[in-house]
BAMIKOL-516060 format. One line per 3 residues: their letters; for each residue x, y, z of C-alpha. Coordinates in Angstrom, 2 decimals, decimal comma. Example, Ala and Ser with C-alpha at 12.3 -4.5 7.8 and 13.67 -1.06 7.14 Angstrom:
BEGIN
as	12,30:-4,50:7,80  13,67:-1,06:7,14 .
END
This chain:
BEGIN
xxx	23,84:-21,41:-2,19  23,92:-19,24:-5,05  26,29:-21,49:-6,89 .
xxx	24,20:-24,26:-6,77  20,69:-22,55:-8,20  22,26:-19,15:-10,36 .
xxx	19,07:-19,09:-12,14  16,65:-18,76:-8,81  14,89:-15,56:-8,63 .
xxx	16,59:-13,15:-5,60  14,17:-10,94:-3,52  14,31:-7,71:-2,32 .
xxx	16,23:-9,19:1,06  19,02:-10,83:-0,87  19,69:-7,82:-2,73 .
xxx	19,76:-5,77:0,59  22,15:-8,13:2,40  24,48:-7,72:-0,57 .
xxx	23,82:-3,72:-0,81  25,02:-4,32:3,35  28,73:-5,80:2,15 .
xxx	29,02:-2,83:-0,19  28,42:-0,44:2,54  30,22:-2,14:5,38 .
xxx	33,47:-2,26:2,26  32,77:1,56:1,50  33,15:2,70:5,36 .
xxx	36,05:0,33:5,59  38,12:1,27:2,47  37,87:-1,29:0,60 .
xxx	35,90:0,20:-2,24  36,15:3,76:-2,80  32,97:5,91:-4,03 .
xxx	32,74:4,93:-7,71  32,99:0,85:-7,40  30,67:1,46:-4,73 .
xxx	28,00:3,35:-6,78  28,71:0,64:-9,20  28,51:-2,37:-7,73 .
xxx	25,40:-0,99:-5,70  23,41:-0,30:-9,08  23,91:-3,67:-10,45 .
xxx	23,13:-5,15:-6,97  19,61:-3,28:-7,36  19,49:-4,07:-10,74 .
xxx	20,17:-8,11:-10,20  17,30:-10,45:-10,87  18,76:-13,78:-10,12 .
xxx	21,39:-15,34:-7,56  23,49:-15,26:-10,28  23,56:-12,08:-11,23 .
xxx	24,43:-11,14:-7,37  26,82:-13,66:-6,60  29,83:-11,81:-8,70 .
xxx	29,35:-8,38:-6,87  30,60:-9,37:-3,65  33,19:-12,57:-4,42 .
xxx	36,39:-10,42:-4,20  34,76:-8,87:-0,55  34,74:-10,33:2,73 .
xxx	31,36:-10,71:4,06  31,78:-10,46:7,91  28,56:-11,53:9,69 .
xxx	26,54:-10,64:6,61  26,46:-13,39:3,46  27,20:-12,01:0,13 .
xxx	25,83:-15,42:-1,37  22,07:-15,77:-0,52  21,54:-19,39:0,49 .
xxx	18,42:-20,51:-1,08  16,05:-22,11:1,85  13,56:-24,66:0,61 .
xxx	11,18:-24,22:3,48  8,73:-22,10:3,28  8,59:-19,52:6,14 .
xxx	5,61:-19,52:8,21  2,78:-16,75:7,02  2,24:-13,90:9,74 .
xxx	-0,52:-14,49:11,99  -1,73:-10,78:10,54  -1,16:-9,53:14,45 .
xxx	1,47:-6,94:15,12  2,46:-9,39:17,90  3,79:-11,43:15,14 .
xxx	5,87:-8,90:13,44  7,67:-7,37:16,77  10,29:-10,31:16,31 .
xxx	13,40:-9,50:18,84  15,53:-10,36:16,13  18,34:-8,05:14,79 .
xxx	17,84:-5,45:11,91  18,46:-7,28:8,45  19,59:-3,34:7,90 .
xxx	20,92:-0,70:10,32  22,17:2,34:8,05  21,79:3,47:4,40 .
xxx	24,00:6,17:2,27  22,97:8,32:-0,61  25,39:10,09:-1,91 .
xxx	24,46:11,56:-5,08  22,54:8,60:-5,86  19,66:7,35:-3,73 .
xxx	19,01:3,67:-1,15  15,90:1,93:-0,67  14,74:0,10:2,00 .
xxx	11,14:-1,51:1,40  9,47:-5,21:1,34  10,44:-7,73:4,08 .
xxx	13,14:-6,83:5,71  13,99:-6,59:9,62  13,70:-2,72:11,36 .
xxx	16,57:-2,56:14,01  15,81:-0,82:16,97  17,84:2,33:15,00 .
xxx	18,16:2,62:11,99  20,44:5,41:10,60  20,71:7,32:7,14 .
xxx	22,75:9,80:5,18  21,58:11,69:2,40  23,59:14,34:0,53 .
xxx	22,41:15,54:-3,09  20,38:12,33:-3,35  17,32:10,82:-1,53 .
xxx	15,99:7,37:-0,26  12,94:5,57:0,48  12,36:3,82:4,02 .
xxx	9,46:1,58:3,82  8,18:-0,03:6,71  4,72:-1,27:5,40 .
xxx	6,00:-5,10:5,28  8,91:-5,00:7,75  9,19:-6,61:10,89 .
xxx	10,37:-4,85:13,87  12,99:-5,60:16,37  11,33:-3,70:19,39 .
xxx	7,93:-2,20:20,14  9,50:1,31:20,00  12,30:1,97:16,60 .
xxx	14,42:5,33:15,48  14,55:5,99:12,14  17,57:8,61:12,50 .
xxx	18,00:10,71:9,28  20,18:13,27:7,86  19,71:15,62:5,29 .
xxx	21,86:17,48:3,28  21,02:18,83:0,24  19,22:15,58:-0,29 .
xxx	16,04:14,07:1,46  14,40:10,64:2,95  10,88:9,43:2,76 .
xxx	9,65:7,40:5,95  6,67:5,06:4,59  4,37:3,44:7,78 .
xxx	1,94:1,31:7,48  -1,78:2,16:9,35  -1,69:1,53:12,57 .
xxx	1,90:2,49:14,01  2,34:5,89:16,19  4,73:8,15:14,50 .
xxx	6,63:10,92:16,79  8,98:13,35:14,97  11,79:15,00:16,69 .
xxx	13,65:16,50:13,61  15,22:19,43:13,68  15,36:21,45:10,30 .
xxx	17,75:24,35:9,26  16,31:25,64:5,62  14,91:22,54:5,66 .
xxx	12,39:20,47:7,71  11,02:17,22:9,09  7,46:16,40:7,76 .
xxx	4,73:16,68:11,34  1,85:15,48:9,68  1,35:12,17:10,43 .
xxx	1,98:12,83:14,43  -1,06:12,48:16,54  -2,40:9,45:15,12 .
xxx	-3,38:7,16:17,75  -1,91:3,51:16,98  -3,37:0,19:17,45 .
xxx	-3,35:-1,83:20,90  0,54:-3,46:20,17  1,70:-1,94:17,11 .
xxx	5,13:-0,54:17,16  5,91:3,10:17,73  8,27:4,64:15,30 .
xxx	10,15:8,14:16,21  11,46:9,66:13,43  14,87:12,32:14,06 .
xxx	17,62:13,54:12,31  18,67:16,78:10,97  17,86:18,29:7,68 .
xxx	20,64:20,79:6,07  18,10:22,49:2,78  16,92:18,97:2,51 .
xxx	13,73:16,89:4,03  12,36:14,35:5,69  8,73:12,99:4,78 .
xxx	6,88:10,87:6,38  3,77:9,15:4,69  1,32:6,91:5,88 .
xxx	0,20:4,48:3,14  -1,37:0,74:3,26  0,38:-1,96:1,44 .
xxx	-0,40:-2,93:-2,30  -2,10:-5,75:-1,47  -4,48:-4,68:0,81 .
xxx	-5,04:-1,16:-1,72  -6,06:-4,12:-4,04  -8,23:-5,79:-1,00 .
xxx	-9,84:-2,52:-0,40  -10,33:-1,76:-4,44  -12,18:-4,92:-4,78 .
xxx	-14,50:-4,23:-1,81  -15,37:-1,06:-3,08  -16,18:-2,70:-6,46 .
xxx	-18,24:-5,04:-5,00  -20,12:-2,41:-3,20  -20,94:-0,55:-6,02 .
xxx	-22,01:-3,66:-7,84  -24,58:-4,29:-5,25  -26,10:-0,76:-4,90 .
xxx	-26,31:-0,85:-8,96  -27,97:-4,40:-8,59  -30,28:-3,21:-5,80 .
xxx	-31,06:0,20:-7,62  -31,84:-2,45:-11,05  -34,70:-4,51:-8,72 .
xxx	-36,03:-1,37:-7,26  -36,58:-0,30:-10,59  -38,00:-3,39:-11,60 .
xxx	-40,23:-3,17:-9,19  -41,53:0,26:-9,60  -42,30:-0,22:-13,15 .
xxx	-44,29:-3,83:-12,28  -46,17:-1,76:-10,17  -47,16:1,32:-12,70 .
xxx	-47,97:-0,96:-15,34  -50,49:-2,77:-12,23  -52,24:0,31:-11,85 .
xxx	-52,22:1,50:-15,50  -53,88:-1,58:-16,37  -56,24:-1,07:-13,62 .
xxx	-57,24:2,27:-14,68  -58,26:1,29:-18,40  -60,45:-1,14:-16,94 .
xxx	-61,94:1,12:-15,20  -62,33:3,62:-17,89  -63,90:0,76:-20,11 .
xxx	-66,59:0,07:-17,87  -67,34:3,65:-17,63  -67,73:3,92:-21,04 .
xxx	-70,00:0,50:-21,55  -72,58:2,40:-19,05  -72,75:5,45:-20,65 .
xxx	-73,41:4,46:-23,95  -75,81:2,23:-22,34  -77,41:5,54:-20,50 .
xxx	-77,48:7,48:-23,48  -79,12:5,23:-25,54  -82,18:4,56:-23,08 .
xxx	-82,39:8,49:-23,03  -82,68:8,25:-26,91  -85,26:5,82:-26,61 .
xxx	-87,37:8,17:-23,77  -87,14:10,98:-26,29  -88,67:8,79:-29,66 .
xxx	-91,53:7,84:-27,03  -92,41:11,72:-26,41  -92,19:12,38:-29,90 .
xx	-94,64:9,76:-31,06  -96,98:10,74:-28,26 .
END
């Protein structure tokens, strides 16, 4: 638990099952609007187990732990399939508030089959590059006011946006974009009040990186290959360069040869 290892690193999941108790508190009254805010920054803000462990003590945590445990097993890798990331499971997060401040949902976390959002003079981030999903088809329900949300899928997953936009508007241009043979579909609705929703379609860091490095190495080649054509070009000028001054040697061994048996016919005539 996080009494037993307060200097282990927390990851982005811990923090968001903590963020969780402070909302599920907020809605019930527990904290009001500025403890919230407060707690909520220094959940974001936490680096260790630690650091998170005090935020939530004085709350009760329902069905969601306040206090990481720390697992020593290492979870399985993904098979790299979407088949292994369209779990069944529950959402690790169903709803997010920003309320003059902003929410952020991004790195490994679990997307339930509807997930719901508020947004009034603030904005927030929900990133599904790295998420799993908990059916082949999730909602992303968002509301606008005065604020706006970002919707972040990875390549591959059908987007549909049913939106509806008063001064405002839902972002259409990622629609149309077949997805891959079993990769989730993700509909995207809401309302938006002289706010916006966005919706982006970006690959993960990682494989930017993967993709960066291929390119690289492409260019590296075609420099390389461009270097031995080169190479080979000048081997062969210098061939026929060489070629040609023999030649023109020969050339000028017989007509020095010619001219001076012509000099020799005209000493004959003259002593004649």
């Amino acid at each position: 638990m996080t009494d037993d290892a307060p200097e282990l690193r927390a990851s982005d999941a811990d923090r968001e099952r903590v963020a969780e108790v402070l909302r599920d508190a907020l809605a019930e009254g527990r904290l009001d609007m500025t403890e919230f805010e407060e707690r909520l920054d220094a959940t974001y803000k936490a680096r260790t187990y630690g650091e998170l462990a005090p935020i939530t003590r004085d709350l009760p945590v329902g069905t969601v732990a306040a206090a990481p445990r720390v697992s020593m097993t290492k979870e399985p890798e993904r098979d790299g399939g979407w088949a292994g990331r369209i779990t069944g499971a529950e959402g690790s997060s169903t709803w997010a508030v920003a309320v003059m401040s902003g929410f952020q949902r991004k790195g490994r976390w679990t997307v339930p089959r509807r997930f719901n959002c508020f947004a009034f003079w603030g904005g927030g981030e929900i990133d599904l590059r790295e998420a799993d999903f908990s059916a082949g088809e999730v909602v992303i329900n968002c509301v606008a006011i005065m604020g706006g949300a970002q919707v972040i899928v990875p390549p591959g997953v059908e987007v549909v946006v049913r939106g509806i936009g008063i001064m405002g508007g839902f972002d259409h241009s990622e629609e149309g974009v077949p997805g891959d043979p079993g990769a989730p579909r993700v509909v995207v609705t809401g309302f938006a009040f002289w706010g916006g929703v966005g919706v982006e379609r970006k690959v993960t860091r990682a494989e930017r990186q993967r993709l960066r490095e291929e390119r690289r190495q492409e260019k590296l080649e075609r420099r390389e290959a461009r270097e031995r054509d080169r190479l080979e070009r000048g081997s062969g000028r210098r061939e026929l360069d060489g070629s040609r001054r023999e030649g023109h040697g020969w050339g000028d061994l017989h007509g020095g040869a010619r001219e001076r048996e012509r000099e020799r016919e005209r000493e004959r005539r003259r002593d004649t």
